[in-house]
DRENPA-3360 file (N, C-alpha, C; in nm, 2 decimals, always signed):
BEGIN
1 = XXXXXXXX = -1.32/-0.61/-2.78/-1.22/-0.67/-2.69/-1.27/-0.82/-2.68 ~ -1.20/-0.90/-2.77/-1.21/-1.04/-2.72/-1.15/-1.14/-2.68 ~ -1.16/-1.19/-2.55/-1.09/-1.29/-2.52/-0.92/-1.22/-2.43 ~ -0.97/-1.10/-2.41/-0.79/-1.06/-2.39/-0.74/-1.14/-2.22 ~ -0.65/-1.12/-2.21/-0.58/-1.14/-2.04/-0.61/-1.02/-1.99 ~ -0.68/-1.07/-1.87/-0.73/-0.99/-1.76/-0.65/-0.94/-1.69 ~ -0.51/-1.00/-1.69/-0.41/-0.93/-1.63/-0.31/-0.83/-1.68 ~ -0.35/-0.79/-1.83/-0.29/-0.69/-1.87/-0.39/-0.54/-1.84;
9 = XXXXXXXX = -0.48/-0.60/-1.77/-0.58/-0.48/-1.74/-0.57/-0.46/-1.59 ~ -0.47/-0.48/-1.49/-0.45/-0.51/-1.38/-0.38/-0.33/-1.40 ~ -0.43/-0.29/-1.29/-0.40/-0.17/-1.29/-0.25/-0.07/-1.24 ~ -0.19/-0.20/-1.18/-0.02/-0.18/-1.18/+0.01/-0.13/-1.33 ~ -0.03/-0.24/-1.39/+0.06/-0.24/-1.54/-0.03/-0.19/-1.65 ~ -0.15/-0.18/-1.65/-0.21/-0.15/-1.78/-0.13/-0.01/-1.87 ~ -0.11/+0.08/-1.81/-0.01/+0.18/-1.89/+0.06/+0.10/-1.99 ~ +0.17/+0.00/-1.93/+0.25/-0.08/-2.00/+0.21/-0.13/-2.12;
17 = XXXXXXXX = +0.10/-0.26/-2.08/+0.05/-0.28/-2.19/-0.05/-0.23/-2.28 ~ -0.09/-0.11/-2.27/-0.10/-0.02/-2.36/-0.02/+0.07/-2.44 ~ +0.09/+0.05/-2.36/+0.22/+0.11/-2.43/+0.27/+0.03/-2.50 ~ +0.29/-0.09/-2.49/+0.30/-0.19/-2.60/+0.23/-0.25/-2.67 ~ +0.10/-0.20/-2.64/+0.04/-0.24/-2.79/-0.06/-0.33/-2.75 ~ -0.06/-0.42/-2.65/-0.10/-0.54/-2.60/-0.25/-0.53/-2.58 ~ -0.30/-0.39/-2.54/-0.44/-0.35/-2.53/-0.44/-0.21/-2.57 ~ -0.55/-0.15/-2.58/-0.58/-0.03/-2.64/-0.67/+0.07/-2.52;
25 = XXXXXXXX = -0.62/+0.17/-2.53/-0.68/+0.25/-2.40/-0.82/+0.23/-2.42 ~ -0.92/+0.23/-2.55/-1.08/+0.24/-2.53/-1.11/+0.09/-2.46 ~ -1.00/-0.03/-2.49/-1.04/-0.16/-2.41/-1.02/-0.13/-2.26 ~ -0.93/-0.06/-2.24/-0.91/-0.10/-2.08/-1.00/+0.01/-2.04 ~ -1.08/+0.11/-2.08/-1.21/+0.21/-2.06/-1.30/+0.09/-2.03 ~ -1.33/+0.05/-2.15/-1.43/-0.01/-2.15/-1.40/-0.16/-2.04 ~ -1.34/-0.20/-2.03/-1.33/-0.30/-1.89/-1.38/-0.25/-1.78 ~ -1.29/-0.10/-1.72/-1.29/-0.03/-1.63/-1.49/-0.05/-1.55;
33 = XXXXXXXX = -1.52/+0.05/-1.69/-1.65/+0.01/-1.70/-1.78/-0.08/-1.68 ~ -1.71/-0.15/-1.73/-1.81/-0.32/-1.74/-1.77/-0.42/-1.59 ~ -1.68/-0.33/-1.53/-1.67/-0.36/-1.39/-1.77/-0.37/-1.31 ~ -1.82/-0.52/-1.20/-1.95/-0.44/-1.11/-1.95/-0.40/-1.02 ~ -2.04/-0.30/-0.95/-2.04/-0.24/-0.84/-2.00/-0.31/-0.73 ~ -1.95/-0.31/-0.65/-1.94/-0.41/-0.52/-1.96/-0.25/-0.38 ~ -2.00/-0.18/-0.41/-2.06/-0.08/-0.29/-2.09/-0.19/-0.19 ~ -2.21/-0.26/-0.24/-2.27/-0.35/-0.14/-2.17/-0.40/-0.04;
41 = XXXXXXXX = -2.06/-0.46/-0.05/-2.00/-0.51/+0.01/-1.82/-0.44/+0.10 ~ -1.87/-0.33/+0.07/-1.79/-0.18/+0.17/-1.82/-0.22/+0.30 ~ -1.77/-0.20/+0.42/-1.79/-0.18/+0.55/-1.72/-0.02/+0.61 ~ -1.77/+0.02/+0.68/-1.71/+0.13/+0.73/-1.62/+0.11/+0.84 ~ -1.54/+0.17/+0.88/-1.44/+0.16/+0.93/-1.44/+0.29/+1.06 ~ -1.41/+0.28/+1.17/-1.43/+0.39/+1.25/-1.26/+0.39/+1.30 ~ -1.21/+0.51/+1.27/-1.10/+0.49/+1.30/-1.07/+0.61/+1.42 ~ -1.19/+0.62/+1.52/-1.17/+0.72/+1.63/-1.08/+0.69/+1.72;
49 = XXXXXXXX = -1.09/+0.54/+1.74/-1.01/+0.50/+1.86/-0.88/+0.53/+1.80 ~ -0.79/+0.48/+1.70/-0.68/+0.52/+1.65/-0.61/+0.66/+1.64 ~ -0.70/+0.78/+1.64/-0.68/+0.90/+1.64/-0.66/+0.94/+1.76 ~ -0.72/+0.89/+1.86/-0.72/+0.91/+1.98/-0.60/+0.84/+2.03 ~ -0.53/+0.76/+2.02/-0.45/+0.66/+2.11/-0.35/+0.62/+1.97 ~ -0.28/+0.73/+1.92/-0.24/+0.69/+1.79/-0.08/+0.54/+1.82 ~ -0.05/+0.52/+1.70/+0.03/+0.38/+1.75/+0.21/+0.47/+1.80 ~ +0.27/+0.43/+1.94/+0.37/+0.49/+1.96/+0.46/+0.40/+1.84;
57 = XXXXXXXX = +0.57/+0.49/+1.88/+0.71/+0.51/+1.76/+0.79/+0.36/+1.80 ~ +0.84/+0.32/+1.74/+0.90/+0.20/+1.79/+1.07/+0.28/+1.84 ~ +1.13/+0.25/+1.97/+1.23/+0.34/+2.01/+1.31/+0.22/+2.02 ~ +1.46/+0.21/+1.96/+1.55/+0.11/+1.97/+1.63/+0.18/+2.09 ~ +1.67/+0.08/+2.18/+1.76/+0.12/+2.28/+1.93/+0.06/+2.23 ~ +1.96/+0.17/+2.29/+2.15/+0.18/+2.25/+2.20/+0.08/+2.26 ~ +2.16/-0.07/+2.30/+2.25/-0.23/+2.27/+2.17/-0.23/+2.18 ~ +2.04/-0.19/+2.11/+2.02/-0.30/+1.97/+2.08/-0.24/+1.90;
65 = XXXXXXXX = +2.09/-0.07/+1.88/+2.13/-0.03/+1.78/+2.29/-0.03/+1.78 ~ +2.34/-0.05/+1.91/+2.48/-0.16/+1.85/+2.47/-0.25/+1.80 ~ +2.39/-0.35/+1.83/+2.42/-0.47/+1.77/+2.38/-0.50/+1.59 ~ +2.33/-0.37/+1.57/+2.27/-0.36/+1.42/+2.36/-0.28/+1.36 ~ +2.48/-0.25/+1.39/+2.54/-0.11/+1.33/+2.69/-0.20/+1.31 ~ +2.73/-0.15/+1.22/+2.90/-0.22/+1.12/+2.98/-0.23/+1.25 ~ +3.03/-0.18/+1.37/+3.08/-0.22/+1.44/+3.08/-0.36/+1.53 ~ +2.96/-0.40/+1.54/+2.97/-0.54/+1.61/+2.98/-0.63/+1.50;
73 = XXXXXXX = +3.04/-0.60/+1.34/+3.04/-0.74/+1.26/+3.22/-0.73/+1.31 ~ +3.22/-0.86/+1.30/+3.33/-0.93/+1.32/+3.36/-0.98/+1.16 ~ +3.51/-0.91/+1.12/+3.52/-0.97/+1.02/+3.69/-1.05/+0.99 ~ +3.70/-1.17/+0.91/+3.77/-1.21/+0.90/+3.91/-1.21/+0.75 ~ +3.97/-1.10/+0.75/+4.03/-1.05/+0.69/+4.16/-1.17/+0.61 ~ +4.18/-1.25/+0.68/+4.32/-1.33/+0.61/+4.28/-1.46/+0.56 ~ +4.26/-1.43/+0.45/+4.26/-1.53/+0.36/+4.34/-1.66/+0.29;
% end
């Protein structure tokens, strides 16, 4: 592998361009690979308080969801 775009190894698209030919599955193996560890730089995350006190539902009251709904458009028909 020399010299390729690092962005065809972006993991959205790499199927793609392996599907076109652009890279070759043992290249983007071997990227995957030659990747470094960043463990070190993980934090853990305590997500007790959130289980506990989960986030309420967002509740629309009956004027927004009029004013969001095909009846309050005003439209002007005569051209």
């Amino acid at each position: 592998m020399k010299n390729k775009d690092t962005k065809l190894f972006d993991k959205r698209i790499y199927q793609r361009s392996i599907n076109l030919g652009l890279i070759k599955k043992e290249d983007f193996q071997k990227f995957v690979s030659d990747l470094p560890d960043s463990t070190e730089n993980a934090q853990a995350v305590d997500l007790t308080l959130l289980l506990e006190n989960p986030i309420p539902e967002i509740q629309e009251t009956p004027e927004k969801h009029k004013e969001n709904s095909s009846e309050s458009v005003e439209t002007n028909d005569s051209y």
